[in-house]
N, C-alpha and C positions, 0 to 999 in steps of 0.2 A: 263305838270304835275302840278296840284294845289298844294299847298305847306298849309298845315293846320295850321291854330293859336289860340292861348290863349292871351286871353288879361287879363292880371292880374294888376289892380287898385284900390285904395278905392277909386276914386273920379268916381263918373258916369258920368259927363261929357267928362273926359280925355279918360274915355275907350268906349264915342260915338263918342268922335271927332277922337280917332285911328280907330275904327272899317270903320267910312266915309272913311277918308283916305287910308285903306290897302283893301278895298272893291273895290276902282278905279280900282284896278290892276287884270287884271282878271285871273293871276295865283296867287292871295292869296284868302283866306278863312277863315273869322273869325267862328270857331267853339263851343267860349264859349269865356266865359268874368264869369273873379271871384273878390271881392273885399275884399281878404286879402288872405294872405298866407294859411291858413288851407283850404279856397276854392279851391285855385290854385291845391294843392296837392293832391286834389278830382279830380277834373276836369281832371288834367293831366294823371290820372290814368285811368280813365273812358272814357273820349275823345279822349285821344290818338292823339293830334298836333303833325305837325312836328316841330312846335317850340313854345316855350312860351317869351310874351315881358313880364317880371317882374319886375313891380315898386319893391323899397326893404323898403319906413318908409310906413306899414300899422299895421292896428288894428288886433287881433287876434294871426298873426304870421306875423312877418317881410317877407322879398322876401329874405332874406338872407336864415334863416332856410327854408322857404320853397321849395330854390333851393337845397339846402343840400338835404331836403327829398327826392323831382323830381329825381335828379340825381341815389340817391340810389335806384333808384326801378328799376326791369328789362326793358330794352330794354328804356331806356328815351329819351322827347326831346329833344331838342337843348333851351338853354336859353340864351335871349337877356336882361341886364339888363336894365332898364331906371329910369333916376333921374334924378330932377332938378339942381342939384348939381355936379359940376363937380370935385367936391373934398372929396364928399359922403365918412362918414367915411366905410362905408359898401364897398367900389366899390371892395377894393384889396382881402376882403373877401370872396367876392362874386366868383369873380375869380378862388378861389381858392377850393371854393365848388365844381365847376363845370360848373361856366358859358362861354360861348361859344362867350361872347364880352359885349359892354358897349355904348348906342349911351344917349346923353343928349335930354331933353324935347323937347329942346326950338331949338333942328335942323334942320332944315330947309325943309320942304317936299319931297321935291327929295334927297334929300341925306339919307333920314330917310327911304325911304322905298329902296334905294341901300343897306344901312346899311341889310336890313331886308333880303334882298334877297342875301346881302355874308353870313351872318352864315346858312339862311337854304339851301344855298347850300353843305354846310358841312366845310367852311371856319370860319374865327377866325376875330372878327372887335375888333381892337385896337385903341381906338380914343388915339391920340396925349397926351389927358388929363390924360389918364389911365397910359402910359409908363410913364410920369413925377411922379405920384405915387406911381409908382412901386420902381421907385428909389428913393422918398423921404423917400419911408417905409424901405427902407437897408439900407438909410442912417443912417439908427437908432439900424440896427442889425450886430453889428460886429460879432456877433458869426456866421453868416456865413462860412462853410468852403467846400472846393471842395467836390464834385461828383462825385464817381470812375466810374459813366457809362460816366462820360466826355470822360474818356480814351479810349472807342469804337470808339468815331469820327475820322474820319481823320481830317487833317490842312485844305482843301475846309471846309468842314463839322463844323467845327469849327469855321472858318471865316463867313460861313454863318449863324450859329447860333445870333453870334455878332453881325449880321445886321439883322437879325430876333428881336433879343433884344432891338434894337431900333428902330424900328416899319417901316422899311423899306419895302414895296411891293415886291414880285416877281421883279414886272420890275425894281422897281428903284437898287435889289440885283444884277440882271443881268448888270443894269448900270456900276453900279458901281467896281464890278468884270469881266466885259469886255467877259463875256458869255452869250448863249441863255436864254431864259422866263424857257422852256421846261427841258434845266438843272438845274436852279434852282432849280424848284419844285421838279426837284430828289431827288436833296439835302436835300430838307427841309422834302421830307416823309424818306428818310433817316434817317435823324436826330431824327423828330419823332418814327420812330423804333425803333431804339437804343436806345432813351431815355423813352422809354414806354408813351409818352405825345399821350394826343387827337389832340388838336393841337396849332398853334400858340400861342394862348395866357397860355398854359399852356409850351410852350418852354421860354414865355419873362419870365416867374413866375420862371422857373426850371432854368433861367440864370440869375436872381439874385440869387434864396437863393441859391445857388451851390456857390456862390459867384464869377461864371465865367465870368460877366460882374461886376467889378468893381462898388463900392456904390457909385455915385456921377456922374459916367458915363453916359451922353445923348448919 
């Protein structure tokens, strides 16, 4: 199955050298290339990718706004953000619009087009960098306080959350809880259920501000 993309850039370079790149793979498809936010939110509408990569500092409209719009519109893609910047005041924002994960520029080409191919599979990429900010941004908001859809989980479901929260993998949750991959993943669309999240990275977002993972907690 080809898997359709947006390349969303102000630099034409950047968005020829991804196109080379995600063009090797011969289930992607670069379907358009926009070079700011207000293009992107054309394009997305009109082209219809399975998923857009969105720089977020451009001219016109940031990737921030223009992921807010993408998402609000029926039936939307999947958004991958990218920045140079792995402390991009935009990343938790971003997230929280609706983006579907976060990979940096400068990653390394196999892992960047892995990266590309977990979210449009319909999975959630949480780089390492992004959960560190998540918690450096609640370090800063006490007013945090519980979640009554917390109370649906069960104590698994719960435990798994906590290790969802800190960007543990299926395998390494099964590691680590002494259960199968295949139960995991129960657990975790479980969780999403109950919680009304799309997915992972909006359970790590919905287990701070809930204030269910502790501010300061790796």
């Amino acid at each position: 199955m080809t898997i359709r993309l947006l390349i969303v850039d102000d630099q034409a370079l950047v968005r020829s050298g991804l196109r080379k790149l995600l063009e090797s793979e011969p289930e992607f498809e670069v379907v358009g290339e926009a070079g700011d936010g207000e293009q992107a939110v054309w394009s997305a509408a009109h082209l219809k990718p399975d998923l857009v990569l969105m720089d977020i500092r451009m001219p016109v409209m940031d990737g921030l706004e223009a992921t807010a719009r993408i998402m609000g519109g029926p039936d939307p893609p999947r958004v991958l953000v990218l920045t140079t910047y792995d402390l991009d005041e935009y990343v938790y924002r971003a997230l929280r619009v609706g983006a579907s994960g976060f990979l940096l520029k400068d990653t390394p080409p196999e892992q960047f087009i892995e990266g590309v191919r977990v979210v449009a599979r319909g999975d959630a990429l949480l780089a390492p960098q992004v959960t560190k900010r998540l918690i450096a941004e609640f370090l800063l908001r006490p007013e945090s306080t519980s979640n009554p859809r917390l109370e649906q989980l069960t104590a698994r479901e719960r435990e798994v959350l906590s290790l969802v929260a800190r960007g543990l993998s299926n395998r390494e949750i099964a590691g680590d809880l002494g259960i199968g991959e295949t139960t995991v993943r129960t657990h975790v669309g479980n969780v999403l259920a109950k919680l009304e999240l799309r997915d992972r990275v909006q359970a790590v977002v919905f287990a701070f501000a809930s204030g269910f993972v502790p501010p300061g907690r790796e």
